[in-house]
C-alpha positions as CSV (number, residue, x, y, z in Angstrom):
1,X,78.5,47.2,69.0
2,X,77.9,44.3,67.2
3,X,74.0,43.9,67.9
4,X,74.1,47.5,66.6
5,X,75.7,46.6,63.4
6,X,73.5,43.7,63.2
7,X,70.0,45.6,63.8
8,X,71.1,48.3,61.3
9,X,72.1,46.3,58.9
10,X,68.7,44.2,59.1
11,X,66.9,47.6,59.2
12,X,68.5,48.5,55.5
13,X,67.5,45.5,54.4
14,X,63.5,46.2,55.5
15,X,63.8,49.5,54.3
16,X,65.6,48.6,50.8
17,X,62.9,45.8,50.5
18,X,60.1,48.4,51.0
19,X,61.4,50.8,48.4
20,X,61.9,48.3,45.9
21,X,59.2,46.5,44.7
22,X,58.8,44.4,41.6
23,X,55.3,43.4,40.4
24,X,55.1,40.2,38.6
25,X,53.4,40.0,34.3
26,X,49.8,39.2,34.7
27,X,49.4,41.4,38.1
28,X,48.7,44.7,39.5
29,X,49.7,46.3,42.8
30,X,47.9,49.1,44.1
31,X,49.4,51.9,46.1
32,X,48.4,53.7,49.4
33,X,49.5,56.7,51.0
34,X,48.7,56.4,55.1
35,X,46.4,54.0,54.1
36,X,44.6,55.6,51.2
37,X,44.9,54.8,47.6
38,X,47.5,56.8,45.3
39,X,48.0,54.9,42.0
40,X,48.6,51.5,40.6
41,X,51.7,49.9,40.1
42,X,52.0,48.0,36.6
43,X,54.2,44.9,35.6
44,X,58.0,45.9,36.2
45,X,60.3,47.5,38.3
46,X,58.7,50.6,41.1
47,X,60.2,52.7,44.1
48,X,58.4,53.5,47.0
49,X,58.5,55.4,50.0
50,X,59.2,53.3,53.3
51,X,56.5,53.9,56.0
52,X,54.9,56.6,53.8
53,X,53.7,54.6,51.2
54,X,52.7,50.6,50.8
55,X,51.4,48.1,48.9
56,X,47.8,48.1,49.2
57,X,46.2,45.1,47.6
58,X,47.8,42.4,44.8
59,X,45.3,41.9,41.9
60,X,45.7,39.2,39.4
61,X,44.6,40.6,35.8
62,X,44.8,37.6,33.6
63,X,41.2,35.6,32.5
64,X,40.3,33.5,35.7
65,X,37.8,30.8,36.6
66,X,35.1,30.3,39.3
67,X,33.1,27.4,40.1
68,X,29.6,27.9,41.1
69,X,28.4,25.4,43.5
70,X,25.2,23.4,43.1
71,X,22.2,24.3,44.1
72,X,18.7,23.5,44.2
73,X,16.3,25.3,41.8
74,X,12.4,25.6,41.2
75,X,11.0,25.7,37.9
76,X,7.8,27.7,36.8
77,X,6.2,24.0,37.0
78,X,7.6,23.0,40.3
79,X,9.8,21.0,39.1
80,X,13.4,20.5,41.7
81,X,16.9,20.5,39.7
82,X,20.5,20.9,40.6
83,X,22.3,23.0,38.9
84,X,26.1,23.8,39.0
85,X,28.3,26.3,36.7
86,X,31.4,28.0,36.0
87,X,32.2,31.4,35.7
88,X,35.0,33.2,33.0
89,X,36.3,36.8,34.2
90,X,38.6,39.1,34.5
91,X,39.7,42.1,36.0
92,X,40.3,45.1,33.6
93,X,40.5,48.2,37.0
94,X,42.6,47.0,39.7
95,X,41.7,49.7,41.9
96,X,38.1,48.9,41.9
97,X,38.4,45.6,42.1
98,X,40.5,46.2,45.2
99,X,38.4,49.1,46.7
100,X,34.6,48.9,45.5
101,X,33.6,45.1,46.8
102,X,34.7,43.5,49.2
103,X,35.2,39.9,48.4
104,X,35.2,39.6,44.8
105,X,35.3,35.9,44.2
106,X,32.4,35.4,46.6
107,X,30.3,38.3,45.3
108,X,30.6,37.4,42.0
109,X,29.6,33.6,42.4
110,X,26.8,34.4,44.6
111,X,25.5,36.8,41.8
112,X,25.7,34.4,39.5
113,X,23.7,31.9,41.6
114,X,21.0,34.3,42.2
115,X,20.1,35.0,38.8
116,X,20.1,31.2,37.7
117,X,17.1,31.2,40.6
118,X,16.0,33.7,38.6
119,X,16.6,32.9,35.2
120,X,15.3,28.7,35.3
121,X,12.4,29.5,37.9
122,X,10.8,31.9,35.0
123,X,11.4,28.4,32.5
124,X,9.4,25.2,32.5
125,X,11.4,22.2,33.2
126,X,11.5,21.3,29.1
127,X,12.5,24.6,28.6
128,X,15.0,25.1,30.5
129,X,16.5,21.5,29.7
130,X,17.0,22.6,25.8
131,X,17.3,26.4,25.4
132,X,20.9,26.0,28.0
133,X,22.0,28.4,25.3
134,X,19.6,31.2,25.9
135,X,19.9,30.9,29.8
136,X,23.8,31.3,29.7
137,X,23.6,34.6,27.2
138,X,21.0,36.3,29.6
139,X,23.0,35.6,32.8
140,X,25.9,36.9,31.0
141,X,24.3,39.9,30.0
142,X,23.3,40.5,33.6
143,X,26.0,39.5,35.4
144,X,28.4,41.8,33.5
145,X,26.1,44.7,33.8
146,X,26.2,44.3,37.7
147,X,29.4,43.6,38.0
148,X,31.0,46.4,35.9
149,X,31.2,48.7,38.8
150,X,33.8,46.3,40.6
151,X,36.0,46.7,37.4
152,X,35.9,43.4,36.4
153,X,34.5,41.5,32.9
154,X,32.7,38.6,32.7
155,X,33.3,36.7,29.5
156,X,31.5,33.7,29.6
157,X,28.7,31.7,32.2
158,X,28.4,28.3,31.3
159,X,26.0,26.1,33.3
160,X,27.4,23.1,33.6
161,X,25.0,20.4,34.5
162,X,20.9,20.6,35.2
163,X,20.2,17.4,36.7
164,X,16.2,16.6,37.3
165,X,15.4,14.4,40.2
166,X,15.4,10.4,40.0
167,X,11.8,9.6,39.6
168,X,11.3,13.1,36.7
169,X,14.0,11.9,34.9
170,X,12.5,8.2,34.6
171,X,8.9,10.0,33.4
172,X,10.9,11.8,30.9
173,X,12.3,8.4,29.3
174,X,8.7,7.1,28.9
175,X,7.6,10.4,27.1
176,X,10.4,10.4,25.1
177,X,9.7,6.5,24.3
178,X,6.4,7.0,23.7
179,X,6.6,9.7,21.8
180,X,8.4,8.0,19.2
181,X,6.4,5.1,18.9
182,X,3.9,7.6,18.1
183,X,6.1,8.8,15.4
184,X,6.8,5.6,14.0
185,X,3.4,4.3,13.8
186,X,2.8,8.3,12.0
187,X,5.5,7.1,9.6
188,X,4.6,3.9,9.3
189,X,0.8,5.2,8.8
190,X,2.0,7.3,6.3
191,X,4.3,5.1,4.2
192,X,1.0,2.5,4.0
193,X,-1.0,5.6,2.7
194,X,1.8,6.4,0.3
195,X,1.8,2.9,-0.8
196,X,-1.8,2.4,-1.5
197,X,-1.8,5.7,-3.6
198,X,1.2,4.3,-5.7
199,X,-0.7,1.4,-6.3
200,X,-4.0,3.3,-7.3
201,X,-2.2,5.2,-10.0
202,X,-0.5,2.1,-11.3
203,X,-4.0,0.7,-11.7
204,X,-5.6,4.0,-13.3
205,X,-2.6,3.9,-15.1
206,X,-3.0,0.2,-16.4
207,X,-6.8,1.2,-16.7
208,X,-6.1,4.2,-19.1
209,X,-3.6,2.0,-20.9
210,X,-6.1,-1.1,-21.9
211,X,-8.7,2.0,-22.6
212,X,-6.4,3.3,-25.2
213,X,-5.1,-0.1,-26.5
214,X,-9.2,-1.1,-26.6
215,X,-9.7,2.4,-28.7
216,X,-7.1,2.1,-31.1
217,X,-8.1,-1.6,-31.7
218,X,-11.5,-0.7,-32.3
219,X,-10.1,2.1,-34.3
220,X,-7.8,-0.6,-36.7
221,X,-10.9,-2.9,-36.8
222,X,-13.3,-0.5,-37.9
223,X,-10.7,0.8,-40.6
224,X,-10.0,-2.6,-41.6
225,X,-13.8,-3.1,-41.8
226,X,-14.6,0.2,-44.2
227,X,-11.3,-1.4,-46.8
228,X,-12.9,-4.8,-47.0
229,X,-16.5,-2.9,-47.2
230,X,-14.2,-0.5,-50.4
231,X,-13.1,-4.0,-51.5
232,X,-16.4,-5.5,-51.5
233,X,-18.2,-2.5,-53.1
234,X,-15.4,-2.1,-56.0
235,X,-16.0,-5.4,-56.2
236,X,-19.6,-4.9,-56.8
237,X,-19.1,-2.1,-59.0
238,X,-16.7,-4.0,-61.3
239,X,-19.2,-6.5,-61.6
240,X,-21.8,-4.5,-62.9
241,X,-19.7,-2.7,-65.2
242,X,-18.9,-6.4,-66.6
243,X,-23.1,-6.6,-66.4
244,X,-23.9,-3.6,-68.3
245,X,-21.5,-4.3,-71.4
246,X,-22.9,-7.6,-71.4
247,X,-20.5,-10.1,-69.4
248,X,-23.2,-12.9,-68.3
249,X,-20.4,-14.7,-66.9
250,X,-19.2,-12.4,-64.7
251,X,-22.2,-12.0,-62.4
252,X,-22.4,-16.2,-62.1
253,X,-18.7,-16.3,-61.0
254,X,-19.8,-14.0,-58.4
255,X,-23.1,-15.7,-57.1
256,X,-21.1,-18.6,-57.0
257,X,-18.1,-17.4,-55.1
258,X,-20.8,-16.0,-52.9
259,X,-22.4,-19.1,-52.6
260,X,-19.6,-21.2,-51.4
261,X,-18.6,-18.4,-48.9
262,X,-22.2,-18.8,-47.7
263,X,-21.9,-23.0,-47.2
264,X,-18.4,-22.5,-45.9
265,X,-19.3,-20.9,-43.2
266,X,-21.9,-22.6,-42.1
267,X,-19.9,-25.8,-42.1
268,X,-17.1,-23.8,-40.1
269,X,-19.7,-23.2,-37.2
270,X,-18.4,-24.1,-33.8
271,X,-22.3,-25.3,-32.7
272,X,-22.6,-27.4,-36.4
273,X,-22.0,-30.9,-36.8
274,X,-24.5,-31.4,-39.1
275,X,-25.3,-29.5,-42.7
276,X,-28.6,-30.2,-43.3
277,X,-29.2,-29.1,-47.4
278,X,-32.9,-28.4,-47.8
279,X,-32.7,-27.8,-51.4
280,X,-32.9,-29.4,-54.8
281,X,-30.1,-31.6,-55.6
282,X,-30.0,-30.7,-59.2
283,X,-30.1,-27.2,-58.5
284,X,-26.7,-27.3,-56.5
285,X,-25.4,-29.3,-59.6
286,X,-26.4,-26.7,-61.4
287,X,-25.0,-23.8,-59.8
288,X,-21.6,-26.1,-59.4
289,X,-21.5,-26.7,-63.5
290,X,-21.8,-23.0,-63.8
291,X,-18.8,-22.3,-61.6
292,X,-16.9,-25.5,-63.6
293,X,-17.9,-23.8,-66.8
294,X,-16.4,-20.9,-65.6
295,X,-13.4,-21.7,-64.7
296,X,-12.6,-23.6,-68.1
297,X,-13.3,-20.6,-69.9
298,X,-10.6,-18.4,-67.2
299,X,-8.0,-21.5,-68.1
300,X,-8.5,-21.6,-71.9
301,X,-8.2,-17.7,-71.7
302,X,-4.4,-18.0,-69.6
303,X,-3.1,-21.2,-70.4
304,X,-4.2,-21.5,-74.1
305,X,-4.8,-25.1,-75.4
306,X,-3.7,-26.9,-72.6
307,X,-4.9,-25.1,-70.2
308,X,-8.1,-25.3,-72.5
309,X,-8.2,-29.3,-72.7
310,X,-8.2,-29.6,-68.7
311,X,-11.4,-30.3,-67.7
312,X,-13.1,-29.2,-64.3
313,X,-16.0,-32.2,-63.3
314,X,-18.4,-30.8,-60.9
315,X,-18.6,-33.3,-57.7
316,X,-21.1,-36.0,-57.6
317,X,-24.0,-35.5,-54.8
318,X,-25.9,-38.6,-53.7
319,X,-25.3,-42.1,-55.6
C-alpha cells in the first residue's frame, strides 16, 4: 500500500511537472503535438497537456556570438593567409530556427567560412589586407540573405585577423621601407627644387630692385644735370643782358670765373702732378688784375669806403 502511495504520488509529480512549464526571459519553447509542431511558448507562465503535448526544442533569442575557426585562404595572386572571424546573430522565428536547419550554430559558421573563400580569393593580397571593411559588409549582406530562411539575423561579421605567411610578410616590410625612402628622397627632391626657385626670385627680385634704384638715379642725375645746364644758361643770359646795356665788367668776371674753374680742375686731376702753363706770363697777370679790379669795384659798391680802401694784389708768378 505504501509502494502504491509512493508511485502515485511520484506519478503527480511527473504529470504536474509536464503541465506546468515556465520558459525563462531571453528564450523560446516550441510546442509539439505527437511529435509535430503546434505553437511557441513565450517568456512566462504555460499549461500543457501531459503525453499529448511536449516541449519540442529550447531556443535562446537574445544576440549571440560564434567564432569562426581559421582557415587557410587563396588570394587572386596566390598568395596563402589565415584567416579567423566572429559571427553576431540572433534568432527572431523560433520555430524555424528549430525546424528548417538542422544544426544552426554549425551551418551558420560553415557559411560564413565559405564565402570568406569566396570573398578574399576574388582580392589580391593588398587588397584584401586594407579594404577589411568592404569584405565584412559583403559577407554580411550574403550571409543574412542565406540565412533568413532559418529565421535567424545576422548583425555583424567581423574578420578578425588575416595573417600572411612568414617569408610575404617579411617582403612586405621591405616594400613598405622602400617605398618610403622613395618618398623621402621625392620630398627631399622637391624641397631642394622649392629652395632653388625661392632663391631665383630673391635674385630677380634684387635684380629688378638695383634696375630701379640704377633708373631713378639716372633719373635724379640727369634732372640735376638739366638745373645746373638752367643755371648755367640763366647765367649766360644774365650776362649778356649786362653786355647789351653796356656792363664791360660783367663779361670779364665771367671769363675769369670761367678761367679758374678751367685751371682748377686740371690741378684736381687724379693722373696730374704736374701743371705745365704754356702761356704768357703776363697774360695770366693780366687776366688775374682784371678779376682783382673786379672785385674792388663789387667791395667799394657793398662795403662803402672801407670796403673801398682794401686792396686785392694779384699773386706774383716767377721771381
Amino acid at each position: 500500500m505504501e509502494i502504491l502511495t509512493i508511485i502515485i504520488l511520484l506519478a503527480g509529480i511527473v504529470v504536474l511537472a509536464k503541465t506546468v512549464r515556465m520558459v525563462p526571459q531571453g528564450y523560446e519553447w516550441t510546442v509539439e503535438r505527437f511529435g509535430k509542431y503546434t505553437h511557441t511558448m513565450s517568456p512566462g507562465l504555460h499549461f500543457l497537456f501531459p503525453v499529448i503535448q511536449g516541449v519540442g526544442r529550447k531556443v535562446n533569442m537574445m544576440e549571440q556570438v560564434l567564432d569562426v575557426p581559421s582557415q587557410d585562404v587563396i588570394t587572386r595572386d596566390n598568395a596563402v593567409v589565415k584567416v579567423d572571424g566572429v559571427i553576431f546573430f540572433q534568432v527572431l522565428d523560433a520555430a524555424k530556427a528549430a525546424y528548417e536547419v538542422s544544426n544552426l550554430e554549425q551551418a551558420t559558421i560553415a557559411l560564413v567560412m565559405t564565402n570568406i573563400r569566396t570573398s578574399i580569393g576574388s582580392m589580391d593580397l593588398d587588397e584584401s589586407l586594407s579594404k577589411r571593411d568592404e569584405i565584412n559588409a559583403k559577407l554580411l549582406s550574403v550571409v543574412d540573405v542565406a540565412t533568413h530562411p532559418w529565421g535567424i539575423k545576422v548583425n555583424r561579421i567581423e574578420l578578425k585577423d588575416i595573417q600572411p605567411p612568414r617569408d610575404l610578410i617579411d617582403s612586405m616590410a621591405r616594400q613598405m621601407k622602400a617605398e618610403r625612402e622613395k618618398r623621402a628622397n621625392i620630398l627631399e627632391a622637391e624641397g631642394h627644387r622649392a629652395s632653388e626657385i625661392l632663391r631665383a626670385e630673391g635674385e630677380k627680385q634684387g635684380a629688378i630692385l638695383e634696375a630701379e634704384g640704377k633708373r631713378e638715379a639716372a633719373f635724379r642725375d640727369a634732372e640735376a644735370r638739366e638745373r645746373l645746364a638752367e643755371a648755367e644758361a640763366n647765367a649766360t643770359r644774365m650776362v649778356s643782358e649786362a653786355i647789351s646795356k653796356g656792363n664791360v665788367q660783367a663779361i670779364n668776371y665771367f671769363v675769369a670765373q670761367k678761367y679758374i674753374e678751367a685751371f682748377k680742375a686740371l690741378a684736381e686731376a687724379p693722373n696730374q702732378k704736374f701743371v705745365l702753363m704754356p702761356m704768357e706770363s703776363t697774360g695770366i697777370l693780366g687776366s688775374l688784375g682784371g678779376i682783382a679790379e673786379l672785385a674792388r669795384e663789387s667791395l667799394s659798391q657793398q662795403g662803402g669806403p672801407a670796403a673801398a680802401a682794401t686792396k686785392v694784389q694779384p699773386p706774383r708768378i716767377g721771381g
